[in-house]
Wavefront OBJ file of the C-alpha trace (Angstrom):
o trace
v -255.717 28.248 -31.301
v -258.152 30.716 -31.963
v -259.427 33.965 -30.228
v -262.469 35.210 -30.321
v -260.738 38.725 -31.385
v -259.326 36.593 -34.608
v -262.785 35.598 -35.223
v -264.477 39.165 -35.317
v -261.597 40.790 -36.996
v -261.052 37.839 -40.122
v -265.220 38.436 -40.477
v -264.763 42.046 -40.777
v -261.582 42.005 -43.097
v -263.927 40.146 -45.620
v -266.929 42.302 -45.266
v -269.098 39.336 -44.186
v -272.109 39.925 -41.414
v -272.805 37.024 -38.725
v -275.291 36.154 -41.000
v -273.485 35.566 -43.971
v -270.645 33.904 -42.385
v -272.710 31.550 -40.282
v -274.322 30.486 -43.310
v -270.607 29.923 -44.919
v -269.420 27.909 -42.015
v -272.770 26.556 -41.752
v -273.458 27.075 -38.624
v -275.624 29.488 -36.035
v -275.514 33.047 -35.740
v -276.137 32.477 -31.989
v -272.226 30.199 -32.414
v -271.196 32.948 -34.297
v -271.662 35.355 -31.216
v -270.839 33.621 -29.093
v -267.247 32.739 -30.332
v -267.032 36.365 -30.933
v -267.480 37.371 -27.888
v -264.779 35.260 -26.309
v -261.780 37.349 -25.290
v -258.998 35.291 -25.628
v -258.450 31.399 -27.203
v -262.488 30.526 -27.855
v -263.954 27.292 -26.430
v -265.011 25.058 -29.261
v -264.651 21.707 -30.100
v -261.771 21.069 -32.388
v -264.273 20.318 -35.410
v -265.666 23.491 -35.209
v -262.695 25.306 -34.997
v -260.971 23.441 -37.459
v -264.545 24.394 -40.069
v -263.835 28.017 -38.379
v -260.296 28.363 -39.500
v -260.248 26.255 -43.014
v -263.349 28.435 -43.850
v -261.351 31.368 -43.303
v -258.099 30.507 -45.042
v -259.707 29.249 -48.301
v -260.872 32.780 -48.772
v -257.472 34.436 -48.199
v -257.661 35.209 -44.234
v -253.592 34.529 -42.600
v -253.614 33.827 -38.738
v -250.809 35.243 -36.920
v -250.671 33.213 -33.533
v -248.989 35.509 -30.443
v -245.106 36.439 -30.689
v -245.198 34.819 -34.423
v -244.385 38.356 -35.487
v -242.441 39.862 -32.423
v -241.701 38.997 -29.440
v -244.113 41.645 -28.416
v -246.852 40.612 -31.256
v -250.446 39.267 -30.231
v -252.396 37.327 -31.486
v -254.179 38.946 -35.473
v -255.314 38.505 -38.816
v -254.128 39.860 -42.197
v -255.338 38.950 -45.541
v -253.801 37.172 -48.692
v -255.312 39.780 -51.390
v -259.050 41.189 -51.176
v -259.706 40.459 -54.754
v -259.108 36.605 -54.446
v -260.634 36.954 -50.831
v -263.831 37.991 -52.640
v -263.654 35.049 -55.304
v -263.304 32.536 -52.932
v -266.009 33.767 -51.009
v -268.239 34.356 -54.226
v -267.842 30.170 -54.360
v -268.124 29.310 -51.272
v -271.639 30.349 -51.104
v -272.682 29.109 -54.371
v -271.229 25.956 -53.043
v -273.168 26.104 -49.830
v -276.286 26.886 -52.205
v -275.408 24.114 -54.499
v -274.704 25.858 -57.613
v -271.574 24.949 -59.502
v -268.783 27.793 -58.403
v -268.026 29.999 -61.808
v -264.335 29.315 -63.260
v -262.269 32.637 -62.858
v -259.116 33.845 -64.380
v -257.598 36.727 -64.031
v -258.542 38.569 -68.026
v -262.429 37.376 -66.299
v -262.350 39.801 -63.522
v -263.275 43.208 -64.641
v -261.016 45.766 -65.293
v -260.683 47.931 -61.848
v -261.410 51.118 -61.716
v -259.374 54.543 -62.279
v -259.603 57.141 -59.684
v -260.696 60.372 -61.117
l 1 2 3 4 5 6 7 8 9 10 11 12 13 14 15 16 17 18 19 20 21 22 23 24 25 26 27 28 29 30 31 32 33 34 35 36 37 38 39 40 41 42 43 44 45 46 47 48 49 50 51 52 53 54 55 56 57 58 59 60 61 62 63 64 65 66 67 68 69 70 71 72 73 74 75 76 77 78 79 80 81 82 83 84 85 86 87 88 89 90 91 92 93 94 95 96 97 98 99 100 101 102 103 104 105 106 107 108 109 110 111 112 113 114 115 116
């Protein structure tokens, strides 16, 4: 199951707009909205949802369903690691523009950067 809350917050964590994320899940901005706007368990059909949430998870977004974390928990979203988050989202797109996805390892990535 999931909320509409999951939705906007999983976008967010990987710095996508409805834009760029429709066009990932290849789908509508107007969907988009829509299943963002739900408050609570969004009403989808199960391919959709399924799209939603493999989309997500390839590039490094972890659901946490309601009490998986505490009795107490709700429902959220955390991430795997930004910088694979990124990579995976780098390919996606070049997928869904039909370019071949580059091959990354980690001595690829540049160096990160020293605070000064």
């Amino acid at each position: 199951m999931l909320t509409g809350e999951q939705i906007k917050a999983a976008r967010a964590m990987l710095r996508l707009d409805q834009r760029q994320f429709a066009a990932l899940v290849g789908a509508a901005v107007t969907m988009v909205q829509r299943l963002e706007r739900a408050r609570g368990p969004v009403i989808a059909s199960t391919a959709v949802l399924d799209t939603l949430r493999r989309t997500l998870e390839d590039a490094g977004v972890i659901f946490i369903d309601a009490g998986e974390v505490s009795a107490a928990g709700g429902p959220g979203v955390r991430l795997r690691g930004v910088p694979v988050a990124r990579d995976v989202i780098m390919d996606l797109e070049m997928s869904a523009e039909g370019r071949e996805p580059v091959p990354r390892t980690a001595a690829a990535r540049p160096p990160a950067r020293s605070k000064v």
